[in-house]
N, C-alpha and C positions, 0 to 999 in steps of 0.2 A: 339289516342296517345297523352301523354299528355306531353308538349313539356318544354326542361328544358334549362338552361342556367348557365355557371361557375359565381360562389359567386362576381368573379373579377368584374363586371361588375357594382355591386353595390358599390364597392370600389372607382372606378371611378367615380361613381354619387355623392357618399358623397366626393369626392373631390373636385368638381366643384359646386355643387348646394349651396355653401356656399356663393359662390362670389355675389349671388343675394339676400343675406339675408336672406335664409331660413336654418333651423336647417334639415340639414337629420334625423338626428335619429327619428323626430317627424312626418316626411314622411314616414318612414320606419311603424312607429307604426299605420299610419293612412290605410295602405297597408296591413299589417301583414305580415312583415320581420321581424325577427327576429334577433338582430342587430350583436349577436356573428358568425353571417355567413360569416362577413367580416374578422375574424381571418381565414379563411378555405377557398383560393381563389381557389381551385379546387374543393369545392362542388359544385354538380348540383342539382339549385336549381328551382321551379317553373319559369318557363314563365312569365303568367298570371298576378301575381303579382308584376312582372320587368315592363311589360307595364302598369298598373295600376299608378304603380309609375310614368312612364313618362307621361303617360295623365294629371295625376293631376298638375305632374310640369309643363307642358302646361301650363295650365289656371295660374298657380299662378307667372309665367313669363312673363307673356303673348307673347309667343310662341317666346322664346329666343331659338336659336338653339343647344338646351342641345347635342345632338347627335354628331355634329363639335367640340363642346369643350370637352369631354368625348374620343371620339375618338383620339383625338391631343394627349391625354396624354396616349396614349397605345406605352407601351414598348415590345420589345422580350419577354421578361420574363415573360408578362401578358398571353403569351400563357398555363406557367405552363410545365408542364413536358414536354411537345410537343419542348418546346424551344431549349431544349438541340438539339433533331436530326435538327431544323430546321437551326439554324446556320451553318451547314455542310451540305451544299448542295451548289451543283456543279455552279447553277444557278436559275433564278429566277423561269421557267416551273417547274422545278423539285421539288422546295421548294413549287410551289402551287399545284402540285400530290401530294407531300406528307403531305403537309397539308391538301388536300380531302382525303385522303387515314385514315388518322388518327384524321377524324373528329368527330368523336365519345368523345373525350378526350373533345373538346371544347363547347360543345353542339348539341341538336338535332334541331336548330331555324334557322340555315347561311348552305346555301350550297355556293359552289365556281365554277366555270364552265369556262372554255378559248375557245372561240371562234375564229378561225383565217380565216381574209379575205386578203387575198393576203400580202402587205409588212405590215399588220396591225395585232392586236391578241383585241379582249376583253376578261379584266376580271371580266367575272357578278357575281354579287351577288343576289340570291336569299332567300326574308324571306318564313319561313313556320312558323303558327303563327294561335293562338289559336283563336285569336279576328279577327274581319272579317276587321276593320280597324286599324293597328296595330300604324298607324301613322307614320310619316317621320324618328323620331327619332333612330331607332332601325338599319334604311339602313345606317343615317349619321354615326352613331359609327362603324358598318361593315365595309362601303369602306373607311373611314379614319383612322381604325384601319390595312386596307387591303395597304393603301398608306405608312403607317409605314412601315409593313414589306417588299415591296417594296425596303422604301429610305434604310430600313437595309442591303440589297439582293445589290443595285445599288450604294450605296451611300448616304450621307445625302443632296447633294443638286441635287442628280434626279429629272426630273417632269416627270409630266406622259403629254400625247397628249391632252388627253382630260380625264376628269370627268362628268359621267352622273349621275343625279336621275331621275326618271319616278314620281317626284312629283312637282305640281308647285312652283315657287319662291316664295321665302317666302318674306313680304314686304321689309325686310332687307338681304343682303347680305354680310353684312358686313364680320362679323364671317365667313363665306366660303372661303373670300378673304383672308383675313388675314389667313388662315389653309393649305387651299390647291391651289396648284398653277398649272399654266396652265387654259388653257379655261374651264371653269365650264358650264353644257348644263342641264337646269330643264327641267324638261315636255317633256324629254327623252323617248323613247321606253323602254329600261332598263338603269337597277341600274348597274354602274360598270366602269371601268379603262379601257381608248385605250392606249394600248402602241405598241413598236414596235416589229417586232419580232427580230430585231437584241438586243431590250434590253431584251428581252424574253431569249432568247438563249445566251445571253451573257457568256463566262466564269467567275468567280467567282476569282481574280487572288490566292489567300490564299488556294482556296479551296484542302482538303486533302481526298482521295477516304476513307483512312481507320480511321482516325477520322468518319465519316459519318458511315461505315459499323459497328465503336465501339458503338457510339449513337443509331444506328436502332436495334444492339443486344440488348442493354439495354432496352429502352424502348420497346422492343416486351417481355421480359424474365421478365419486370416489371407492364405493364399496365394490364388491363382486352381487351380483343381484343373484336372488336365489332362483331354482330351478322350481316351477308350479308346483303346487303338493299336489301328490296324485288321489285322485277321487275318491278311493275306499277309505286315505285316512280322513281327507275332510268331511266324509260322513259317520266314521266313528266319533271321532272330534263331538264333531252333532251331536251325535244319537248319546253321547257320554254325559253331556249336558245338559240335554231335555229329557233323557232318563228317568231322572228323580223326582221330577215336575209332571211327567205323567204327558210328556209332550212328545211322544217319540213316534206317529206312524210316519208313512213313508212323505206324507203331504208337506205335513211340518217343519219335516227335517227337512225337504225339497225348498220349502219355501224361506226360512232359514238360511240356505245356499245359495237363495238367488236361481232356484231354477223350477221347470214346472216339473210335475212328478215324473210324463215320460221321457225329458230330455236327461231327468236323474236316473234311469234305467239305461239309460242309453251308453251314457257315461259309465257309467258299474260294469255293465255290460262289455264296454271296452277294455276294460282293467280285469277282467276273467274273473266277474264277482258280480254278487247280487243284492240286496237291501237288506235280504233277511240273514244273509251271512253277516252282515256285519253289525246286526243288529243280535243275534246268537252270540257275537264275539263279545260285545258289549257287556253283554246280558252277562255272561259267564264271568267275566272278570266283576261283576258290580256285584254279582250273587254270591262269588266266593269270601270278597272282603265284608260283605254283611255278615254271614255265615261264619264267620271265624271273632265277628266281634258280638262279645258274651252279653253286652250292654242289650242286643237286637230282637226282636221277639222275630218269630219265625213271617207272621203278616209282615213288620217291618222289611224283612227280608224282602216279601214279594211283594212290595210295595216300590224298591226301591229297583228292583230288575224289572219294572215297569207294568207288573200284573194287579188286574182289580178283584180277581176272587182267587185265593189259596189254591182252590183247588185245581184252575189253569196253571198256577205254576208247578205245583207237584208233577203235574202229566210233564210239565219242560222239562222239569230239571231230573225227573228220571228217564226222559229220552235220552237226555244229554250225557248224563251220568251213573247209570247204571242203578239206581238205586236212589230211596227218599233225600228230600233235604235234612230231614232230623236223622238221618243216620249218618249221612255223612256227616251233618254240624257235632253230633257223640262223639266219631274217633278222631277228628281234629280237635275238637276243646278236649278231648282228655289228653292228647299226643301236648297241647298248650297247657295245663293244671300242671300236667308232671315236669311242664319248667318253668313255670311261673316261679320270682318273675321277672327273671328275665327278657321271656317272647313280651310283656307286657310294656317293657321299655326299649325293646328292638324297634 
């Protein structure tokens, strides 16, 4: 699948990447963008080369936190047509249903996910992403674009509890601090927003039932509606999310979906796949990016690929890979020392 992203997105970069004394448009040519895509902020356009782009401004920044200041400058509006129903909504849960709900409009790269653990809710973000290391930047524009619509929902001087990224800090945090406020947590399990659920569920006091039901007429009798997500990814989706929480068998994540365990077999089943393949998939992407962040202790590791004694994860992850996790976490963090630091601001 080849993964695309709204035009808006470059909109924002050429609005901020000036401040460093670079010409976007000549970033744009060195990429192959095509610069009239920023007159058309609901095309969906390539992925690939949105990250290309941010790699390069990597190096030519030397790892200024493009993603913080990109994100900062996201308004309602940048959602595009989604904006209209999103403003009439009851509350904040319901504004982030219907923004999964009608994710399709925003691209196929961010998913959204709410986790709730007792008087707590997370909101994760999740990239899906053509490039194996997509870099920091693409998660800081998601959850600080995710914190906007938030302070929109809540107010504009709401905080959230806490902010996570699952990448380490970067030499400066300046720009974080100055963006986003409340306790900021790098080298996180996941990418995403603690709030409460009293601000979750809060009422909206403005909010009007039939304004809402006029906006959902329109954009359903106006949009192209999307095609159903197919079942292995709404169970990774799941299983990515209840992951870290230690909530991943197959019951959970079934009941999570709104199904009973065997009608989710049944479904996987049909899709030429099974629970535990997608829970191995899981597992391997969640194990690799603990494993490669220095901040992690090795339990951390098998904590966050969903295992309770060390020793069931060593048997995984040398079926998987051929060899321990401390051996492979050695010749990755050396192959990352010997470029530090740049990989550390990539």
């Amino acid at each position: 699948m080849k993964h695309r992203i709204r035009s808006i997105n470059l909109s924002r970069y050429a609005k901020v990447i000036p401040e460093f004394g670079i010409n976007p448009f000549e970033m744009f040519r060195q990429v192959g963008v095509d610069h009239s895509w920023l007159d058309m902020p609901d095309l969906l356009v390539p992925e690939k080369v949105y990250a290309q782009l941010l790699t390069l401004s990597t190096e030519q920044t030397r790892g200024a936190s493009l993603g913080v200041l990109m994100g900062s400058c996201w308004r309602l509006s940048d959602f595009g047509k989604l904006s209209l129903l999103l403003q009439h909504q009851a509350n904040l849960a319901a504004l982030l249903q219907t923004l999964k709900t009608y994710s399709h409009l925003i691209g196929t790269t961010l998913a959204v996910e709410v986790v709730t653990h007792g008087q707590l809710s997370i909101i994760q973000l999740h990239l899906n992403s053509e490039n194996e290391n997509p870099g920091r930047h693409r998660i800081e524009v998601g959850i600080t674009a995710l914190l906007c619509l938030c302070r929109h929902q809540l107010g504009k001087d709401w905080k959230p509890i806490s902010t996570h990224f699952s990448h380490v800090a970067p030499h400066s945090t300046k720009t974080y601090r100055q963006v986003i406020e409340g306790e900021i947590v790098f080298g996180s399990g996941f990418d995403g927003i603690v709030v409460s659920n009293h601000d979750l569920h809060l009422s909206k006091p403005e909010y009007d039932n039939r304004m809402e039901q006029h906006a959902r007429a329109l954009m359903d009798s106006h949009v192209i509606s999307s095609s159903p997500m197919p079942m292995d990814r709404q169970v990774r989706d799941a299983i990515q999310s209840l992951l870290p929480h230690g909530r991943h068998s197959i019951s959970q994540v079934a009941s999570t979906l709104g199904y009973s365990v065997r009608a989710l077999q049944r479904q996987l089943e049909s899709n030429n796949t099974n629970f535990q393949k997608s829970l191995d998939e899981v597992r391997t992407a969640a194990v690799i990016r603990a494993l490669q962040n220095p901040q992690l202790s090795m339990s951390d590791a098998a904590s966050l690929a969903g295992f309770t004694e060390s020793s069931s994860f060593t048997r995984w992850f040398s079926k998987h890979f051929d060899q321990s996790p401390s051996s492979w976490r050695q010749q990755h963090l050396r192959h990352q020392i010997l470029k530090w630091p740049e990989s550390s601001l990539a």
